[in-house]
DRENFILUM-274286 format. One record per residue (C-alpha): residue in one letter; residue number from 0; x, y, z. Coordinates in Angstrom, 1 decimal. Layout:
<atom aa="A" i="NUM" X="X" Y="Y" Z="Z"/>
...
! end
This chain:
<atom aa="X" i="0" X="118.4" Y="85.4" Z="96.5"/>
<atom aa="X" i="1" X="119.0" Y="87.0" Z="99.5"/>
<atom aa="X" i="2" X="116.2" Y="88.4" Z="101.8"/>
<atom aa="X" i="3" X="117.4" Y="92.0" Z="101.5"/>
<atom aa="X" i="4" X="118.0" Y="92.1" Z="97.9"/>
<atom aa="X" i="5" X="114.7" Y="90.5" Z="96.4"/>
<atom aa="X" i="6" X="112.3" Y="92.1" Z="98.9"/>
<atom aa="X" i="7" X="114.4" Y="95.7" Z="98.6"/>
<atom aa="X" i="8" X="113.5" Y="95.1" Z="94.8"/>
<atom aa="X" i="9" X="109.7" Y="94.1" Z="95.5"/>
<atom aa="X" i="10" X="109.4" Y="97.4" Z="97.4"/>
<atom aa="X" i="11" X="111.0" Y="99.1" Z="94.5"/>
<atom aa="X" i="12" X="108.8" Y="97.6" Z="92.2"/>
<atom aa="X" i="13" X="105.5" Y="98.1" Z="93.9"/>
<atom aa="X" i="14" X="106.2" Y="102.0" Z="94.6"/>
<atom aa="X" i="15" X="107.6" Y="102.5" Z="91.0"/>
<atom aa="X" i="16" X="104.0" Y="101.0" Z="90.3"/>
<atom aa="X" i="17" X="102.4" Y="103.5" Z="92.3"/>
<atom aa="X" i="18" X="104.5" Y="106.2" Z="90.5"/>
<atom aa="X" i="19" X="103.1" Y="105.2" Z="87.3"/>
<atom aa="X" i="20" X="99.8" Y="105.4" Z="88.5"/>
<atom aa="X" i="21" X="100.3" Y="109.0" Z="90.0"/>
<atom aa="X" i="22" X="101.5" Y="109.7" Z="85.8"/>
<atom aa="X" i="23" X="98.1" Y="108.3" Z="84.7"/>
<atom aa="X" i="24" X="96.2" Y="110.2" Z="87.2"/>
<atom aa="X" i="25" X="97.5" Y="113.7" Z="86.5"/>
<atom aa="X" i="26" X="94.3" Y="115.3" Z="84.9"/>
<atom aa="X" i="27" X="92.1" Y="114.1" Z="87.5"/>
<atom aa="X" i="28" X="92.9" Y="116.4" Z="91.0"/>
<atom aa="X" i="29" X="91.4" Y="114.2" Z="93.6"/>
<atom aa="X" i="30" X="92.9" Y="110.5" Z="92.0"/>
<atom aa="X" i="31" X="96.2" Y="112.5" Z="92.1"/>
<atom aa="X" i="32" X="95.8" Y="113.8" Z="95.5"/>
<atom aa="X" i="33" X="94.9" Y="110.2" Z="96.8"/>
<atom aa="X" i="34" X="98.1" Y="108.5" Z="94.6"/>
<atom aa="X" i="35" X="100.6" Y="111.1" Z="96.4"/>
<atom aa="X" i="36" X="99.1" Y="110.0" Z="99.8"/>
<atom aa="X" i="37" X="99.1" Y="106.1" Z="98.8"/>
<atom aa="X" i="38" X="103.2" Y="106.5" Z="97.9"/>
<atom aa="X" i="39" X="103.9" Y="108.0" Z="101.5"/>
<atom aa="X" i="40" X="101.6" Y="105.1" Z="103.1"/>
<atom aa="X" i="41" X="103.3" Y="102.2" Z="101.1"/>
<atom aa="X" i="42" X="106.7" Y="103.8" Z="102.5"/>
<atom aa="X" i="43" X="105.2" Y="103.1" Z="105.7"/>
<atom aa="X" i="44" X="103.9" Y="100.1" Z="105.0"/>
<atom aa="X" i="45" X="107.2" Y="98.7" Z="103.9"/>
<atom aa="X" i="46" X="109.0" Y="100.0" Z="107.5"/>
<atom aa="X" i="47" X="106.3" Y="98.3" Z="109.4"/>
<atom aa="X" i="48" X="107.0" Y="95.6" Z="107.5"/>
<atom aa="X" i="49" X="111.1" Y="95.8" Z="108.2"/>
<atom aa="X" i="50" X="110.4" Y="96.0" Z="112.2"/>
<atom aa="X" i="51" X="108.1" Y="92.8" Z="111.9"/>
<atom aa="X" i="52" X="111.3" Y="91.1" Z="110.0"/>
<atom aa="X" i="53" X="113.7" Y="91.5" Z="112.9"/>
<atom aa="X" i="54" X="111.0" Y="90.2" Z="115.1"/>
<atom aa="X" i="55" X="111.4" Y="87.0" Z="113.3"/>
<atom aa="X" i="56" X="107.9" Y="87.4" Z="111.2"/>
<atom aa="X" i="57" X="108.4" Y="87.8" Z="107.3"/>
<atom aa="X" i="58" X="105.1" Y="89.8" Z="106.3"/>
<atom aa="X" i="59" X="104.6" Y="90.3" Z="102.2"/>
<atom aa="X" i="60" X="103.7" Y="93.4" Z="101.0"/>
<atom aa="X" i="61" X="100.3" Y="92.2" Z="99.7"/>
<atom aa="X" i="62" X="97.6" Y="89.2" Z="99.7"/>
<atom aa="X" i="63" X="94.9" Y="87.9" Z="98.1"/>
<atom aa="X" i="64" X="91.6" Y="87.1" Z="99.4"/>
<atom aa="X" i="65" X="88.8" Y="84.8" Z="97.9"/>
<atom aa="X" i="66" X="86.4" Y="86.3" Z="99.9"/>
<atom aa="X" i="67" X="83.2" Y="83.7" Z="98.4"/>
<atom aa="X" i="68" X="82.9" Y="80.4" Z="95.9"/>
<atom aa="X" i="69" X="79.6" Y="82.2" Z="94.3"/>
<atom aa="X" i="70" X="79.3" Y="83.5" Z="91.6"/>
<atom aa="X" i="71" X="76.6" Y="84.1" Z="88.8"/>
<atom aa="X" i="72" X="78.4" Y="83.2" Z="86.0"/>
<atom aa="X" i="73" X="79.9" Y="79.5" Z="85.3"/>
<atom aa="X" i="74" X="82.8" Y="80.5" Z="83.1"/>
<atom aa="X" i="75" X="84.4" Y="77.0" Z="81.9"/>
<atom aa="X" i="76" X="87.9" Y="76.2" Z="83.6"/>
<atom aa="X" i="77" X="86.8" Y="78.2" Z="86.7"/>
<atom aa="X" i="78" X="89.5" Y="77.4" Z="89.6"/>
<atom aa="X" i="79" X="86.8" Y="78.0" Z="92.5"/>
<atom aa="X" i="80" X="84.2" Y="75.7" Z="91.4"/>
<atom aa="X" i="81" X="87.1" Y="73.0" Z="91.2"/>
<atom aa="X" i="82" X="88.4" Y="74.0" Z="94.6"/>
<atom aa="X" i="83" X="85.0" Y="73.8" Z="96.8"/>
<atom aa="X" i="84" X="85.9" Y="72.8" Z="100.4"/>
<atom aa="X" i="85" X="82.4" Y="70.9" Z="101.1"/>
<atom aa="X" i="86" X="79.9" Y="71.0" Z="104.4"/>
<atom aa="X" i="87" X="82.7" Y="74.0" Z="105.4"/>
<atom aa="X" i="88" X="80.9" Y="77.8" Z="105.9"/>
<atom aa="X" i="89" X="82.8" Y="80.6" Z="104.3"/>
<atom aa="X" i="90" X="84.3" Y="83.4" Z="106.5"/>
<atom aa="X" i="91" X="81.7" Y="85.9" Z="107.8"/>
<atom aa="X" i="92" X="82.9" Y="89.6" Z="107.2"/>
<atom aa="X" i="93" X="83.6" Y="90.3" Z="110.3"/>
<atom aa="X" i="94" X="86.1" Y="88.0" Z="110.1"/>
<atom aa="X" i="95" X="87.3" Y="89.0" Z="107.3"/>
<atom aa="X" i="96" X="87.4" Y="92.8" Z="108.7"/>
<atom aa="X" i="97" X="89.4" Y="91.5" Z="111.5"/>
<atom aa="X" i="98" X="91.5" Y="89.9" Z="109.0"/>
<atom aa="X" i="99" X="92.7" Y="93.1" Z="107.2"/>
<atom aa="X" i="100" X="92.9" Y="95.3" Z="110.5"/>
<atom aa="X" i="101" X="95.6" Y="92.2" Z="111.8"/>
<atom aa="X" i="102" X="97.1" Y="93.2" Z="107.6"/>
<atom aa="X" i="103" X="97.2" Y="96.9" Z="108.6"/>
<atom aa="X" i="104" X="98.8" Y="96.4" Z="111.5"/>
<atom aa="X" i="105" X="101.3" Y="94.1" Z="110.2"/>
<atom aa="X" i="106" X="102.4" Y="96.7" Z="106.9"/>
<atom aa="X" i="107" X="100.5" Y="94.7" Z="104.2"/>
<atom aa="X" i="108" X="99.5" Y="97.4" Z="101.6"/>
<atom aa="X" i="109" X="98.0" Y="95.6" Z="99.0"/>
<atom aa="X" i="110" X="94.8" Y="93.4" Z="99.5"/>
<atom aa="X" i="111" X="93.6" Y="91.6" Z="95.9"/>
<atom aa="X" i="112" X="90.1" Y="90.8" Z="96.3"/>
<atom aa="X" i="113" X="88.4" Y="87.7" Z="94.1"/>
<atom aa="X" i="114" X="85.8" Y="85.1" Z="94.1"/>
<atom aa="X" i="115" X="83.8" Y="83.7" Z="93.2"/>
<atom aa="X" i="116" X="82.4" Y="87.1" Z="92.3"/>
<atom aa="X" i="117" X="83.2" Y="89.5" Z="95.1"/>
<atom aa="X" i="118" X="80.2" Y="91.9" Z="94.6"/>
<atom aa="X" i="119" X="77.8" Y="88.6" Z="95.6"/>
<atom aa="X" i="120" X="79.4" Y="90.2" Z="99.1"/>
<atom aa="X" i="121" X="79.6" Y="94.2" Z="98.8"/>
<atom aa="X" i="122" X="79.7" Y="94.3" Z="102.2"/>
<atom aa="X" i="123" X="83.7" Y="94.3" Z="101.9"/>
<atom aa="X" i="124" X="83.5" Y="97.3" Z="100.8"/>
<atom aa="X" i="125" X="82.8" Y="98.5" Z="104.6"/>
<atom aa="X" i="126" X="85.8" Y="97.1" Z="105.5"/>
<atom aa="X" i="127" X="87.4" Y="99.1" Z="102.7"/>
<atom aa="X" i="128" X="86.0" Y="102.1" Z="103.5"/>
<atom aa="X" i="129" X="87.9" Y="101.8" Z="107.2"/>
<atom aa="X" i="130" X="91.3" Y="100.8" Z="105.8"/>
<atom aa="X" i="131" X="91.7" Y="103.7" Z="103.1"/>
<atom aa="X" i="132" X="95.5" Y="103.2" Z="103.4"/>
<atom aa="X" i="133" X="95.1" Y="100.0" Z="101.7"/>
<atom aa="X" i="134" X="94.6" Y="99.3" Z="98.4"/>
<atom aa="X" i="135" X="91.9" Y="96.9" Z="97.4"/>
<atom aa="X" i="136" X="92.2" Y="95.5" Z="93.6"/>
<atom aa="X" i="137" X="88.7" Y="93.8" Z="93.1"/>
<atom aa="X" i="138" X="88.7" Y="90.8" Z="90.1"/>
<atom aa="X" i="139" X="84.9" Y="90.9" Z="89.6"/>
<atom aa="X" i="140" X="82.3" Y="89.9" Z="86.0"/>
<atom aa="X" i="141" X="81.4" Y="93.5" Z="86.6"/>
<atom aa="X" i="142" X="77.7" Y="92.3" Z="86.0"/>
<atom aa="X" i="143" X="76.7" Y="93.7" Z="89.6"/>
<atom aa="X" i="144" X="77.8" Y="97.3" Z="89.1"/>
<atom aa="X" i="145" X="74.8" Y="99.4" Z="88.8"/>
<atom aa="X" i="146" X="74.6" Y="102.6" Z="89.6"/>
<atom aa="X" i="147" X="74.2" Y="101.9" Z="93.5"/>
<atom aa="X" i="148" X="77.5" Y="100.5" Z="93.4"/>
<atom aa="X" i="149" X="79.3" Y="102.6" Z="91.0"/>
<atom aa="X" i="150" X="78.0" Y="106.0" Z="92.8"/>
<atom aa="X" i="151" X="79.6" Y="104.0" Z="96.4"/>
<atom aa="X" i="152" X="83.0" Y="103.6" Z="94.7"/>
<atom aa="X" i="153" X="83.3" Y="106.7" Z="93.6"/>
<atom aa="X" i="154" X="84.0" Y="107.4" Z="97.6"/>
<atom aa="X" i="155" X="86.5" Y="104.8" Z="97.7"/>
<atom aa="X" i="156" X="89.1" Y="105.6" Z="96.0"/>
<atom aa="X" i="157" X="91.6" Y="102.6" Z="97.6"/>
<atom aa="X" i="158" X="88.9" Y="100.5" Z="95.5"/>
<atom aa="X" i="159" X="90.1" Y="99.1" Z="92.0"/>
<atom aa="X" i="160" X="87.7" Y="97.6" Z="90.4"/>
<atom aa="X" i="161" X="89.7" Y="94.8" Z="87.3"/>
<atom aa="X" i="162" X="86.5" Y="93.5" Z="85.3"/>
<atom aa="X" i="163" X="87.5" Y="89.7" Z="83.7"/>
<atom aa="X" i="164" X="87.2" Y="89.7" Z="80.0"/>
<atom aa="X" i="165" X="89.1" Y="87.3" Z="77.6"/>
<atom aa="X" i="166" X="89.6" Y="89.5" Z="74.9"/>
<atom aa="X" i="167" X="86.9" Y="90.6" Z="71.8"/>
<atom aa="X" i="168" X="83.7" Y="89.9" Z="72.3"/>
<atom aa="X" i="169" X="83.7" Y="86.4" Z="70.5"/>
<atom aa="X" i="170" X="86.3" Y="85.1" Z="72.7"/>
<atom aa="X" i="171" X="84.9" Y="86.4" Z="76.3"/>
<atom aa="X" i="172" X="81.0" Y="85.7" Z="75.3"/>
<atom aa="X" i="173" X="82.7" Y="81.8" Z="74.3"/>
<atom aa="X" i="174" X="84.2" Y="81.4" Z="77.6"/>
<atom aa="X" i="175" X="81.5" Y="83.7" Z="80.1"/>
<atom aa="X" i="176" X="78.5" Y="83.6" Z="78.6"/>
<atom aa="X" i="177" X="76.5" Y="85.1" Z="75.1"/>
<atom aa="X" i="178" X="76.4" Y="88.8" Z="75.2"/>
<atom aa="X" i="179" X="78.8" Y="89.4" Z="78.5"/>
<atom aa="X" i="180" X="81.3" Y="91.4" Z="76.3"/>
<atom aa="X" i="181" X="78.7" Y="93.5" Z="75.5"/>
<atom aa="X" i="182" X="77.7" Y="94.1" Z="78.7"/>
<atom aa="X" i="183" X="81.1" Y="94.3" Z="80.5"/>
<atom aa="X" i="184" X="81.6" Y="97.3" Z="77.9"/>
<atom aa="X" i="185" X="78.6" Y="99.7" Z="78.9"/>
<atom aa="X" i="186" X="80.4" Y="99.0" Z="82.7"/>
<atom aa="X" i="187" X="83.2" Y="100.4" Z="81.7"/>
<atom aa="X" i="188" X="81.4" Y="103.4" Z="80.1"/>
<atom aa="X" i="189" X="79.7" Y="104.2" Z="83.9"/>
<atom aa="X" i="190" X="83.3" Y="103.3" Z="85.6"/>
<atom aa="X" i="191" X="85.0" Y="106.3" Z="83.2"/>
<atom aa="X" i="192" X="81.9" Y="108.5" Z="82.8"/>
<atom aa="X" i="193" X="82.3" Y="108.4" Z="87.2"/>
<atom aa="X" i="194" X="85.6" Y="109.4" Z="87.1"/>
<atom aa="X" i="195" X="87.0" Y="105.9" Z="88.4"/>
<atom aa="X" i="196" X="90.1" Y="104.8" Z="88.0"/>
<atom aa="X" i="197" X="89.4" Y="100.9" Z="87.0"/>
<atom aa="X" i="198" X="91.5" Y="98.2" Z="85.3"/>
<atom aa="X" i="199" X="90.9" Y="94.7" Z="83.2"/>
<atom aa="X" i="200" X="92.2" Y="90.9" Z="83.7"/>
<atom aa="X" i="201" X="92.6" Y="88.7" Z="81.4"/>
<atom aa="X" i="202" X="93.5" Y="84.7" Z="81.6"/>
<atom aa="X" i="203" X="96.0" Y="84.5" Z="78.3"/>
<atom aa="X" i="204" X="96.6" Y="81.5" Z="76.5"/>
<atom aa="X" i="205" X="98.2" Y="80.3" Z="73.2"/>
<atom aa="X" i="206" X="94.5" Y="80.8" Z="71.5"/>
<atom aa="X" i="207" X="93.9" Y="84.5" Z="72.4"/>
<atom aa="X" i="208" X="97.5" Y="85.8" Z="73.5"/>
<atom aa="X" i="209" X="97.5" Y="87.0" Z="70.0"/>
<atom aa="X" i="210" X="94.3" Y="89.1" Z="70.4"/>
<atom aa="X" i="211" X="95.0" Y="90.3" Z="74.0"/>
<atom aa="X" i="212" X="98.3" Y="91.5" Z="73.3"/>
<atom aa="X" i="213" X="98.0" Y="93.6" Z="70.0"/>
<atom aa="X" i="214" X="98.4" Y="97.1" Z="70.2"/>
<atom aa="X" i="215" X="94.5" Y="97.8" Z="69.3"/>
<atom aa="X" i="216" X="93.3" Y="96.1" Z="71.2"/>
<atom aa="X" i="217" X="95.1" Y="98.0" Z="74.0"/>
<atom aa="X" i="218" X="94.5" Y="101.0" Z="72.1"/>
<atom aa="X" i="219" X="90.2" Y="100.0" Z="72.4"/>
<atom aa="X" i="220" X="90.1" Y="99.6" Z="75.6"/>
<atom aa="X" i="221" X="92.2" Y="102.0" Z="76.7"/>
<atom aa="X" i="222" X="89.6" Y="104.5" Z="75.2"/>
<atom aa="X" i="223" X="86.7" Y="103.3" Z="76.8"/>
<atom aa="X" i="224" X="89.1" Y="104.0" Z="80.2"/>
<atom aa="X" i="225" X="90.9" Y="101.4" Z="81.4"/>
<atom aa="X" i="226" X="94.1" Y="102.4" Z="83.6"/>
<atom aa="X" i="227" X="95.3" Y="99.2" Z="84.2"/>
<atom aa="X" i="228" X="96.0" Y="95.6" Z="82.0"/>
<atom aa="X" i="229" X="96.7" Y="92.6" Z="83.9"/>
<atom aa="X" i="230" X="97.6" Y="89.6" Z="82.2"/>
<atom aa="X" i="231" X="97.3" Y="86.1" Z="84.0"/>
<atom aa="X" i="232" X="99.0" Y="83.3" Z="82.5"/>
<atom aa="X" i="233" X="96.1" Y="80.1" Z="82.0"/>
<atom aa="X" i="234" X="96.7" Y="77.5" Z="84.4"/>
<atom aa="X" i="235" X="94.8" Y="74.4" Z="83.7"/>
<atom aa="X" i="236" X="92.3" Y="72.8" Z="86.8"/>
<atom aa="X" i="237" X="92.6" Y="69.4" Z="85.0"/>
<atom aa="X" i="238" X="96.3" Y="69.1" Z="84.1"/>
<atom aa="X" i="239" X="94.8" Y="65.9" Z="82.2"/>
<atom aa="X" i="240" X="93.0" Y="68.7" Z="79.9"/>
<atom aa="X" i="241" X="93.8" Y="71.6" Z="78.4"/>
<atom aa="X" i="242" X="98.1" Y="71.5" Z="78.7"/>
<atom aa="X" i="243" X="98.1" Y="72.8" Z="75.4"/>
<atom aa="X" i="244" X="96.9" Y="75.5" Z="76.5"/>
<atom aa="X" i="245" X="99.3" Y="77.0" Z="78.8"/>
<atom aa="X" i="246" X="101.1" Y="79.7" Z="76.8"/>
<atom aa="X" i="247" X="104.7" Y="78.3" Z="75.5"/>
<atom aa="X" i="248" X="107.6" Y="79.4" Z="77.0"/>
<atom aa="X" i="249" X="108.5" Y="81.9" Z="74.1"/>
<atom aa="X" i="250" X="105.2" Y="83.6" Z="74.1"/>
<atom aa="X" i="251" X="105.6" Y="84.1" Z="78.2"/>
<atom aa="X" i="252" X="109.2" Y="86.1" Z="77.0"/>
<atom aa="X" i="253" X="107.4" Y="88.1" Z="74.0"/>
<atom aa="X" i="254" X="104.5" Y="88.7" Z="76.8"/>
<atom aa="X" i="255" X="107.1" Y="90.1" Z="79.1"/>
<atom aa="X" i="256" X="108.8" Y="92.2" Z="76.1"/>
<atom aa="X" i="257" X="105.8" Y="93.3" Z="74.7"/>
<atom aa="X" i="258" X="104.1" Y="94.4" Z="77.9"/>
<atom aa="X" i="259" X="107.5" Y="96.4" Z="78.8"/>
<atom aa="X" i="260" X="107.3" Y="98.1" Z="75.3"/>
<atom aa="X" i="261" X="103.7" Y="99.4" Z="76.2"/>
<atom aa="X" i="262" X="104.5" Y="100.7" Z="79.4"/>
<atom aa="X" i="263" X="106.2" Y="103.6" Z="77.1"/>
<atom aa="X" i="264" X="103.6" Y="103.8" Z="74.6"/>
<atom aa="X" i="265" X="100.1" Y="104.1" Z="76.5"/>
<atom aa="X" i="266" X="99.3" Y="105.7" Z="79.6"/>
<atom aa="X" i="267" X="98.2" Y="102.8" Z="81.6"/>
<atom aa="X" i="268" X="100.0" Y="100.4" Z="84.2"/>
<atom aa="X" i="269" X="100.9" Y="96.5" Z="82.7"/>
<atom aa="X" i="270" X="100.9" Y="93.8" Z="85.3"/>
<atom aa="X" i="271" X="101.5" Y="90.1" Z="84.5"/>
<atom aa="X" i="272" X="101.2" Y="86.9" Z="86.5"/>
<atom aa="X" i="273" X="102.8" Y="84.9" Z="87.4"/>
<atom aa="X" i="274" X="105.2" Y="87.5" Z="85.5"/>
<atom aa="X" i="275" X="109.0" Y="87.6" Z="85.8"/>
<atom aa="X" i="276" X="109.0" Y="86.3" Z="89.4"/>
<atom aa="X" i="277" X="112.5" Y="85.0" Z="88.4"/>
<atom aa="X" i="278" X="113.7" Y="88.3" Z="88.5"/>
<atom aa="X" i="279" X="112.8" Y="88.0" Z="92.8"/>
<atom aa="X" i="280" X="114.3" Y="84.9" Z="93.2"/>
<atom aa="X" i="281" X="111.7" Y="82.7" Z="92.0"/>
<atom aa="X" i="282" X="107.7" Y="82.1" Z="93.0"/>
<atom aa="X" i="283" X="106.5" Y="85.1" Z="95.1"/>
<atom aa="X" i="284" X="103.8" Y="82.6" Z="96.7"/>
<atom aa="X" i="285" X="103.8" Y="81.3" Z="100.3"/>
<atom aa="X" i="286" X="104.3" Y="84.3" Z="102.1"/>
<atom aa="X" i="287" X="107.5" Y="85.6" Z="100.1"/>
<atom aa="X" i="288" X="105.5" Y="88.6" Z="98.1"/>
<atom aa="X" i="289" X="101.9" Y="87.1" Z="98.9"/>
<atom aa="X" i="290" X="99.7" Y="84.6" Z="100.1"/>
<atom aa="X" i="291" X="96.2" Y="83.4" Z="99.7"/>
<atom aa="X" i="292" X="93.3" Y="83.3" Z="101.7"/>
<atom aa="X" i="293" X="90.4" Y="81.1" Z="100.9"/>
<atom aa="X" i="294" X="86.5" Y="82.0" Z="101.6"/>
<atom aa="X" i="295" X="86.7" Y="79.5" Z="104.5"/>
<atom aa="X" i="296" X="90.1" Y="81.0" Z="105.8"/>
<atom aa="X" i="297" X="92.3" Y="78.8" Z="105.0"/>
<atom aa="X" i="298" X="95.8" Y="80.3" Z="104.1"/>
<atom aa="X" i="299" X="96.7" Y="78.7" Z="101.4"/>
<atom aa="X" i="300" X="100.0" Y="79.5" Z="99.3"/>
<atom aa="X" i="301" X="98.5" Y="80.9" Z="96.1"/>
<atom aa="X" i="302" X="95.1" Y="80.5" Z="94.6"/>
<atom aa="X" i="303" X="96.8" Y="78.0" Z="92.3"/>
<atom aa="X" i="304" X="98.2" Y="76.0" Z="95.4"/>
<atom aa="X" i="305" X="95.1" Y="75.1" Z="97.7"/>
<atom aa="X" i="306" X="97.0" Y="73.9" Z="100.3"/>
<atom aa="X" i="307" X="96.9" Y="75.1" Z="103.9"/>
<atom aa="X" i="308" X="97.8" Y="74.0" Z="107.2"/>
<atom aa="X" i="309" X="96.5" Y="77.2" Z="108.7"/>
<atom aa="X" i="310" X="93.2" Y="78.5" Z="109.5"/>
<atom aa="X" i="311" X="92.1" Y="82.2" Z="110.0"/>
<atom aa="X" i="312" X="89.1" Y="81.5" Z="112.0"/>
<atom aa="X" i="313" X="91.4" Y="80.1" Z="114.7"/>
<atom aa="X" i="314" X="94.6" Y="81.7" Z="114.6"/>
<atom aa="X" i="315" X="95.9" Y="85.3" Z="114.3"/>
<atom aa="X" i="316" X="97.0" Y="86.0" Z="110.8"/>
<atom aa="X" i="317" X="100.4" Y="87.4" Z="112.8"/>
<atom aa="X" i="318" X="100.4" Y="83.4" Z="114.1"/>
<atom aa="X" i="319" X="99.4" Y="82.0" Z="110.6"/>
<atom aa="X" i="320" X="102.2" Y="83.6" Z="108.5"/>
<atom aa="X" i="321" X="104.6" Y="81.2" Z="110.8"/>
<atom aa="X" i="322" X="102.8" Y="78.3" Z="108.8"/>
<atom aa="X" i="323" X="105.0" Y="75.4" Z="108.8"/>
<atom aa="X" i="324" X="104.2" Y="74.8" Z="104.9"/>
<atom aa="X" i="325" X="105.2" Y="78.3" Z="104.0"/>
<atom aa="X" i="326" X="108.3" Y="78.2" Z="105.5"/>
<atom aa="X" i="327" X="109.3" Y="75.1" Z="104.3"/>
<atom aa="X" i="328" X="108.2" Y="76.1" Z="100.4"/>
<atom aa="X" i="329" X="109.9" Y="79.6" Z="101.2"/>
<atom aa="X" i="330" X="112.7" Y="77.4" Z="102.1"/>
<atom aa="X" i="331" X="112.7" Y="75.2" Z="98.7"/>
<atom aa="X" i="332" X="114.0" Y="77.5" Z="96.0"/>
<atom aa="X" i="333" X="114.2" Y="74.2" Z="93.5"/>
<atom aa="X" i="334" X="110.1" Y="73.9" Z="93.8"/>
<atom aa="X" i="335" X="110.1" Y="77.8" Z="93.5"/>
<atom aa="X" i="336" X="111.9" Y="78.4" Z="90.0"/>
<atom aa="X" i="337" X="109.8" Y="78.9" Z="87.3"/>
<atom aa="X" i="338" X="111.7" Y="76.8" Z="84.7"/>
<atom aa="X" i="339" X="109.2" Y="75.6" Z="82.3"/>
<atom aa="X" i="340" X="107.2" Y="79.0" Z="82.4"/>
<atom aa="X" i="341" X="103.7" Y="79.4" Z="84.1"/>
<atom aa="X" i="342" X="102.8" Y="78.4" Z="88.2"/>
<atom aa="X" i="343" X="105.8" Y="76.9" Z="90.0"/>
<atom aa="X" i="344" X="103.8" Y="75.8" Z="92.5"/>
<atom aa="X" i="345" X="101.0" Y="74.3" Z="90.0"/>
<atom aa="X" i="346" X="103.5" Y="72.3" Z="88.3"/>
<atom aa="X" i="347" X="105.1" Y="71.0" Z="91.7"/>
<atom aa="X" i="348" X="101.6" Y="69.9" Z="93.2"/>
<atom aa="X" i="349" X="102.6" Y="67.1" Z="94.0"/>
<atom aa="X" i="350" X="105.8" Y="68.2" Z="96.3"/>
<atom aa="X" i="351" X="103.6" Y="71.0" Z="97.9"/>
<atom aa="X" i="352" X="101.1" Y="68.0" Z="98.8"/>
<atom aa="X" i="353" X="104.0" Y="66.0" Z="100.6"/>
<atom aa="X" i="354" X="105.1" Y="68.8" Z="102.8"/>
<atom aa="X" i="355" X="101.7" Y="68.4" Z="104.6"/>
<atom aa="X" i="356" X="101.7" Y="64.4" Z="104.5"/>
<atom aa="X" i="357" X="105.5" Y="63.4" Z="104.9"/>
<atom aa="X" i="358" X="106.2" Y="60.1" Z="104.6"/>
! end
């Protein structure tokens, strides 16, 4: 697909996102006034972005930074306790304010925030504070929002917090830890009591796809106010273990159907991912719609591709999005078609691998 037509409809997509937010928002006077300025700065965002792509520099509307490996849960199948880059520090945040200031500059709107567990770190949310025109989705247990926190994001509105649960409270406590549901619940409570416009992720799979998907359980959580549901398809850190686990591809097309359906029925936004990237022209990952950065900044791909050949701490991020590896993945649309369902670049390891040892 051509670069005008997938990235015109990524722009499309991202402010008919906003737009729906703005419709969720409408009770609330200040969320609303805050969504109508957020639609005029991701314009501007995507313009910035348009002068950068004559200069020869592709720049994706958002990222995702791992901002920390630690964490004080130990959830089983977690990807960063697989993907620990020994004897290497993580990225101090002033780095990592320096980071988003070179994203500001560069028209990237959208900065994902994970772990680890991000709140082991609050101090990003300094660096949010100073970039209000960016929005800053944070994955986090929600186990460190106390009232400290809560009563701080209640200032930051460009602060999203998505608390992790994998469904009822016999399948999350199973995976996170006894009495975490529970727990996760009464932080929702403070997030809606405060006013704060806050979402859920969950990691679907064949065993709970048909809890996280039913209408009440949408309906549940919904009421104790979440906005947004944002459905990430399992990805297995053993591919040895656990295959069977990866959603099949009819349930990734009634996921996709089914998610479409509720974005008429409730008034909350439905994000899923790796989602229907086909309809872009494949894998959004190595700099087409994203990339990731690691807590040691590396820029890696996707947080399901740990593969860089760039480092933050030495280059620009302007310098780093010429990576070598992203622009010969961006230029592999075979690797980048998600066939079989689930992470293109998961199930093409070992391709993404060669491209920084050719023979």
């Amino acid at each position: 697909m051509a670069y005008e037509n997938y990235i015109t409809k990524l722009d499309h997509s991202i402010m008919n996102m906003f737009k729906g937010a703005l419709k969720i928002v409408t009770h609330h006077p200040s969320l609303t006034a805050y969504a109508l300025q957020s639609i005029k700065w991701q314009s501007e965002a995507s313009n910035k972005r348009a002068f950068w792509e004559k200069q020869g520099i592709h720049v994706p509307p958002f990222m995702i930074a791992s901002i920390t490996r630690k964490c004080n849960l130990r959830c089983k199948g977690c990807y960063s306790h697989v993907f620990k880059h020994n004897n290497t520090s993580e990225m101090s945040s002033e780095k990592f304010d320096k980071i988003v200031g070179e994203a500001s500059e560069l028209g990237i709107s959208l900065a994902l925030i994970a772990g680890g567990e991000p709140f082991v770190k609050p101090e990003f949310l300094q660096t949010a504070k100073a970039h209000k025109h960016i929005i800053f989705p944070v994955f986090t247990n929600g186990l460190f929002l106390n009232d400290t926190l809560i009563n701080e994001l209640k200032k930051l509105k460009n602060v999203i917090p998505i608390l992790s649960i994998e469904g009822d409270a016999a399948k999350t406590d199973a995976r996170r830890g006894m009495g975490i549901y529970k727990k996760v619940t009464e932080v929702m409570k403070q997030l809606d009591e405060a006013g704060i416009f806050f979402g859920l992720s969950f990691t679907i799979n064949r065993d709970n796809f048909s809890t996280l998907t039913a209408p009440d359980f949408v309906k549940t959580h919904e009421k104790l106010g979440a906005k947004l549901f944002f459905y990430v398809e399992y990805v297995p850190v053993d591919t040895s273990e656990d295959a069977a686990s990866v959603i099949s591809i009819q349930q990734r097309v009634n996921l996709m159907t089914l998610l479409e359906d509720y974005r008429s029925k409730f008034n909350s936004l439905f994000i899923a991912f790796p989602g229907s990237e086909e309809a872009f022209g494949g894998c959004l990952a190595a700099g087409r719609g994203f990339f990731h950065i690691n807590p040691e900044g590396g820029l890696e791909p996707c947080p399901f591709s740990p593969y860089s050949d760039q480092n933050l701490n030495e280059v620009s991020l302007k310098e780093g999005l010429k990576s070598e590896l992203f622009f010969k993945l961006q230029n592999s649309p075979d690797h980048l078609r998600e066939i079989e369902g689930g992470c293109a670049l998961w199930n093409n390891a070992d391709f993404v691998r060669s491209l920084l040892n050719p023979l």
